[in-house]
C-alpha positions in Angstrom: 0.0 0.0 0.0 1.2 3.5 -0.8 -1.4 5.4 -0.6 -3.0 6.2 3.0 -5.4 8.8 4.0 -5.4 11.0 7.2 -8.8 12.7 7.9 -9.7 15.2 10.7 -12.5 16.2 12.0 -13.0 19.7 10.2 -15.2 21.1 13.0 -12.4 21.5 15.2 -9.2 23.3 16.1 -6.2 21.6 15.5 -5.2 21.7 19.2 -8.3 19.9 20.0 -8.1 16.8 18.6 -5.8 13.5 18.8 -5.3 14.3 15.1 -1.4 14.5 15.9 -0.9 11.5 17.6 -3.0 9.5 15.0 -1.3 11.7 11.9 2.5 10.2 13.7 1.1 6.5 13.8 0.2 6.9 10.5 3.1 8.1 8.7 5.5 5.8 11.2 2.9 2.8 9.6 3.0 4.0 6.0 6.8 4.0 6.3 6.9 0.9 7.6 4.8 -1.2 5.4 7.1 0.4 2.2 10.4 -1.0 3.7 11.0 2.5 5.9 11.1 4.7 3.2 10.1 8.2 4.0 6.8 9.8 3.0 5.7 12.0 1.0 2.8 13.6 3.0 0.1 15.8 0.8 -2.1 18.4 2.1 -5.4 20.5 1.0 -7.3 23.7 2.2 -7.2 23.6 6.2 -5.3 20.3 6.1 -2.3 23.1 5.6 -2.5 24.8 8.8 -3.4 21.3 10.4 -0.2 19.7 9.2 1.2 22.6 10.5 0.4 22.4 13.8 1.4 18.5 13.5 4.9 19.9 12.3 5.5 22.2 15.0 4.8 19.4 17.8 7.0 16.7 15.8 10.6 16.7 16.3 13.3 17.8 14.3 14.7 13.9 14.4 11.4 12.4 13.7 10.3 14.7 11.0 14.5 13.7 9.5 13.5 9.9 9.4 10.1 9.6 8.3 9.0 12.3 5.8 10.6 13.2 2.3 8.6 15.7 1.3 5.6 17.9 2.6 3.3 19.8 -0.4 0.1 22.0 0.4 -2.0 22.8 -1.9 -3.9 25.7 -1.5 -3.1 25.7 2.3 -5.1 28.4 4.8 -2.3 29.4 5.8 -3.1 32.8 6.5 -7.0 32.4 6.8 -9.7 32.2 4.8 -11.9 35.4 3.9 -15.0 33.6 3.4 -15.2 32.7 6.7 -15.7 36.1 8.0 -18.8 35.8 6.4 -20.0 32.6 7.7 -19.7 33.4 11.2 -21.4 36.9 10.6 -23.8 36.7 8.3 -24.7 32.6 8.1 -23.2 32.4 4.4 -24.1 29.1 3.5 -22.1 28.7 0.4 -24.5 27.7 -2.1 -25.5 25.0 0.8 -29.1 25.4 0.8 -29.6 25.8 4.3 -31.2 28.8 6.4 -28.8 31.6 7.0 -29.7 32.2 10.6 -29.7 28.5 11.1 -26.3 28.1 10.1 -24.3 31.4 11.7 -25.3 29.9 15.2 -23.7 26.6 14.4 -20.9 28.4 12.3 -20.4 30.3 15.9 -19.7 27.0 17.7 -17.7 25.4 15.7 -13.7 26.1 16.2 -12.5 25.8 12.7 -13.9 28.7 11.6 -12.7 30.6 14.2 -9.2 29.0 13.3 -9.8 29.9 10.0 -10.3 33.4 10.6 -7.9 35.4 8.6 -4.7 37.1 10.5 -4.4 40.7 9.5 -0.5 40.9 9.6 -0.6 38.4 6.4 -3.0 40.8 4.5 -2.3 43.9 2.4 -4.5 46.5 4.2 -8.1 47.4 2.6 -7.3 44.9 -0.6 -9.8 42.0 0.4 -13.4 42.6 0.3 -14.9 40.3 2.6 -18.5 41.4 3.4 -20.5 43.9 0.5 -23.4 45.6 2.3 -25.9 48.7 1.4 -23.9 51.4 3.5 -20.3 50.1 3.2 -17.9 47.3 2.2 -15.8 45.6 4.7 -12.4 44.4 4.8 -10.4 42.1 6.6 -9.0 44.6 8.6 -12.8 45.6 10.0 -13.5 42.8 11.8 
């Protein structure tokens, strides 16, 4: 086997799971199984600031003997815009669910808290992230 999957449970913060733990047994399995070769580990959309976390708690020895090569693709690295409007407005992302139905679960989720976007990583007034009738806002607004 060489290809192995590593899900999370997307609800929550990183730092609330026992996604690390399970992510280490994984790749320690994966290597083992292909004759303790190193692994290439692939990530997508939050999965990019989730590995990160894993990163940053693995150490520097571990990280040397079991993984080759780490690729993000389109990683959340610095937040997501979007989600500004989730948790204020109920966005719903062409998800055809009620608005205010959804913005009080959005709320108690932590992942889109997480996923909040961190203003030293955006250029000042460039991202539109909420369009009303009396002004636009920005990431910087929230």
């Amino acid at each position: 086997r060489t290809v192995f999957g590593a899900p999370y449970d997307w609800r929550l913060s990183p730092w609330h799971t026992d996604f690390n733990s399970q992510m280490k047994s994984l790749v320690e399995m994966a290597s083992s199984l292909n004759k303790d070769k190193k692994v290439i580990i692939v990530s997508h959309s939050m999965g990019g600031p989730v590995m990160q976390s894993f990163f940053t708690h693995a150490t520097q020895e571990w990280k040397d003997k079991f993984v080759q090569l780490y690729v993000s693709i389109e990683g959340a690295y610095y937040g997501a815009p979007k989600v500004v409007m989730a948790v204020t407005s109920g966005d719903a992302f062409h998800i055809p669910v009620p608005g205010h139905d959804l913005v009080q679960l959005e709320r108690t989720l932590e992942s889109p808290l997480y996923l909040l976007p961190n203003i030293t990583h955006w250029p000042k007034d460039e991202e539109t992230v909420m369009v009303t009738k009396k002004r636009n806002y920005t990431i910087h607004d929230y």
